[in-house]
N, C-alpha and C positions, 0 to 999 in steps of 0.2 A: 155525474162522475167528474171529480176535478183531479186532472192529469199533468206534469209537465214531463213533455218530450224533450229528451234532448240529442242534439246531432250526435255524428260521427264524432268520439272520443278519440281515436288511436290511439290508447295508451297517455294519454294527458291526462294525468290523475291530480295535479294541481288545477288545474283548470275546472276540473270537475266539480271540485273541494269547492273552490270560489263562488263557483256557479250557482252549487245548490245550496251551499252557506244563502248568496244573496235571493235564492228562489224560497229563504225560510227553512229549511232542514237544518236539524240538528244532528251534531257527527257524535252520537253517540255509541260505543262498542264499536268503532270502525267503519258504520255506515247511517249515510241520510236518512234520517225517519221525519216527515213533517206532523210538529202537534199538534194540527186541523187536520190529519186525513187526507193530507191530500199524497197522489202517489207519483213514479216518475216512471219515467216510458224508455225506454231505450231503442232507436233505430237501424242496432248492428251497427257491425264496426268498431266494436270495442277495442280491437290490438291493431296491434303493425304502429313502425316507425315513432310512437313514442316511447317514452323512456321507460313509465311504468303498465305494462299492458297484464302483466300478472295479476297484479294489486287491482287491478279495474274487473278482470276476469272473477275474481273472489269478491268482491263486493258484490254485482249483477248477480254473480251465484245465492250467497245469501239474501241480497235482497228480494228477489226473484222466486228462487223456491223454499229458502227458510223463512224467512217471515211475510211471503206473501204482500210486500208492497210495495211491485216494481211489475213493467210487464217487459219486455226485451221479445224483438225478433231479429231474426239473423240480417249478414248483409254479406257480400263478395268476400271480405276479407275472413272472418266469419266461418263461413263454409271451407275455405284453402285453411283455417287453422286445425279446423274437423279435421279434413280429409288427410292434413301428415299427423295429428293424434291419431288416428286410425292405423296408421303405417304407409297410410297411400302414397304415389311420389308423386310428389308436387313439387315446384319447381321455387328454392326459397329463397325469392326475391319480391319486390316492390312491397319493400315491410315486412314481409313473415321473418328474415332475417334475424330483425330486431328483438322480435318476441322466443324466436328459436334461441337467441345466444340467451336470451333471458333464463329459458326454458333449461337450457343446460348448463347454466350455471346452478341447478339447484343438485340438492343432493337428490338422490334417488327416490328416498321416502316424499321426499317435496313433490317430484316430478310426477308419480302416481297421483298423487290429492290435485294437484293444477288441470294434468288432463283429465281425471275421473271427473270433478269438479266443471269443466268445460263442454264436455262428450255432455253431461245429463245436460246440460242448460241449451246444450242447442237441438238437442234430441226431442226434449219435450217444448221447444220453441215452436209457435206457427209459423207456417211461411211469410204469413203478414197477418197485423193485428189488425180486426173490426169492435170498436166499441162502440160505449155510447148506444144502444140500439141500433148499433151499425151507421149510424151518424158520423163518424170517426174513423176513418182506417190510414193505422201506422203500416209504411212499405219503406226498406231500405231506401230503393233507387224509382219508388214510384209505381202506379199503377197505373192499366187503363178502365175506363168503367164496364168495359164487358169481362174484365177478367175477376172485379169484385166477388167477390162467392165462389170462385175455384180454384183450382188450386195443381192440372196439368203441367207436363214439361216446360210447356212456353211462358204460363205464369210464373213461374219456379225464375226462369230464365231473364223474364222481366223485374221484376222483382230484388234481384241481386244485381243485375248487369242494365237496367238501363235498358231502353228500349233501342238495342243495338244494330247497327248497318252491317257488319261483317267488316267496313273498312276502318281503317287508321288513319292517325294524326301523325305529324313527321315522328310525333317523339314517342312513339307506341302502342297511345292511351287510344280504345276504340273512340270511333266516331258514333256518335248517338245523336236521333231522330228527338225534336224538344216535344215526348207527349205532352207538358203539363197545356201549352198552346190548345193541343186538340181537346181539351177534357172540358165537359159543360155539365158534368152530375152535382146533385147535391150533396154528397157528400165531400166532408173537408179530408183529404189527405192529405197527409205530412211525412214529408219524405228527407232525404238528404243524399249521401252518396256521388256526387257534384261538388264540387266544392267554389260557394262566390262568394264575393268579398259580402255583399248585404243577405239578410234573408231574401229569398225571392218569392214573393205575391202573385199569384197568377190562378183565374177562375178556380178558387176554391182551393187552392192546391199551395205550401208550404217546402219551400226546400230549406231546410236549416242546417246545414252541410256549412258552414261559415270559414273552413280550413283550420282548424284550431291549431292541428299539426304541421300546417303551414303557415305558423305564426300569423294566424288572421284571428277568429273568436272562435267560442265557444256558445251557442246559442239553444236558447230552450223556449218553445212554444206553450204557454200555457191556456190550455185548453180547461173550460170551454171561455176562458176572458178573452181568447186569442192575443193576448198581449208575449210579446219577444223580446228576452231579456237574454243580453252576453256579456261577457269576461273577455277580455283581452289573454291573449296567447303569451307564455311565456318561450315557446319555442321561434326558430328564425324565420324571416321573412321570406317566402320561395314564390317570390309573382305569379311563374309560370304556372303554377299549380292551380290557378282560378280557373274557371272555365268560366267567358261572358257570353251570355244568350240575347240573340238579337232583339 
């Protein structure tokens, strides 16, 4: 299987363009198709905080379930864009904002096809992708090797939020335990959800989270060459936003 994953998008639909322009895909009818076959992986995270998170929602939709050559699992943001397309209350801040004023700038008939359009794609999404003969698993915020093949509350949990403490950092964001350190399987997962300035390397394990949205890159893992290729950010520089691992 030849794969490229790519990070955390928020909504960075130039970035994207560049990306898979330079990873070979051709933007034909609107979306990346490579003329070798090969396909792109999406890690969640598609919306929040950047500019076009609509337009990133309708391409993963098409590429995903119409022409079948894209895989997408969800991530934190992801699930909070579910859960107020559903009606649920959630609370619309740290980026759902941005996609919400988006959302309701359209007209009505628009508004239906965005979230119908959304609702299926994350509905028929895994919680986390195994390919490859299971060689491979795509996880938002990472996995641990005993939770590979299930898929309970706490994988769910893990999965989207990071392998979480319950505590905080001054400015909000949880504090999270560094699984990728403890992880020693053979399998390569590739994760994102973190956001640091390089990719990060560590036993087996891929964080391509590069902050795109935080004016840092945009980054894609190509599997199985494992070679990592990114695009410079056209959005602003927000340091704070890196997280550095010891």
């Amino acid at each position: 299987m030849k794969i490229d994953i790519i990070g955390d998008i928020h909504g960075c639909l130039t970035e994207l363009k560049e990306l898979t322009l330079k990873l070979g895909y051709q933007w034909e009818n609107g979306i990346p198709i490579h003329p070798e076959d090969r396909v792109l992986g999406f890690l969640g995270d598609l919306t929040d905080r950047g500019p076009a998170s609509l337009n990133v929602i309708e391409i993963v939709w098409q590429l995903v379930l119409k022409e079948k050559k894209a895989y997408y699992t969800p991530g934190n943001h992801c699930n909070k864009l579910y859960r107020f397309f559903l009606g649920n209350k959630v609370q619309i801040a740290h980026g759902l904002e941005t996609t919400v004023a988006e959302y309701q700038s359209l007209y009505k008939q628009e508004q239906q096809s965005i979230r119908k359009k959304f609702t299926e794609l994350y509905e028929k999404a895994p919680l986390y992708l195994q390919l490859d003969n299971k060689n491979l698993v795509i996880a938002h915020a990472g996995i641990k090797q005993e939770f590979i093949g299930q898929s309970h509350a706490k994988v769910k949990e893990f999965v989207l939020y990071g392998d979480i403490t319950g505590k905080k950092h001054p400015d909000g964001s949880p504090i999270r335990r560094d699984w990728a350190k403890e992880y020693h399987g053979e399998t390569c997962i590739v994760y994102g959800h973190t956001p640091v300035h390089e990719p990060r390397i560590i036993n087996n394990t891929y964080n391509i989270d590069t902050g795109a949205v935080f004016g840092g890159k945009l980054t894609a893992l190509r599997y199985p060459e494992i070679e990592l290729i990114s695009v410079k950010s056209t959005m602003p520089y927000v340091e704070e936003k890196f997280k550095e691992f010891d």
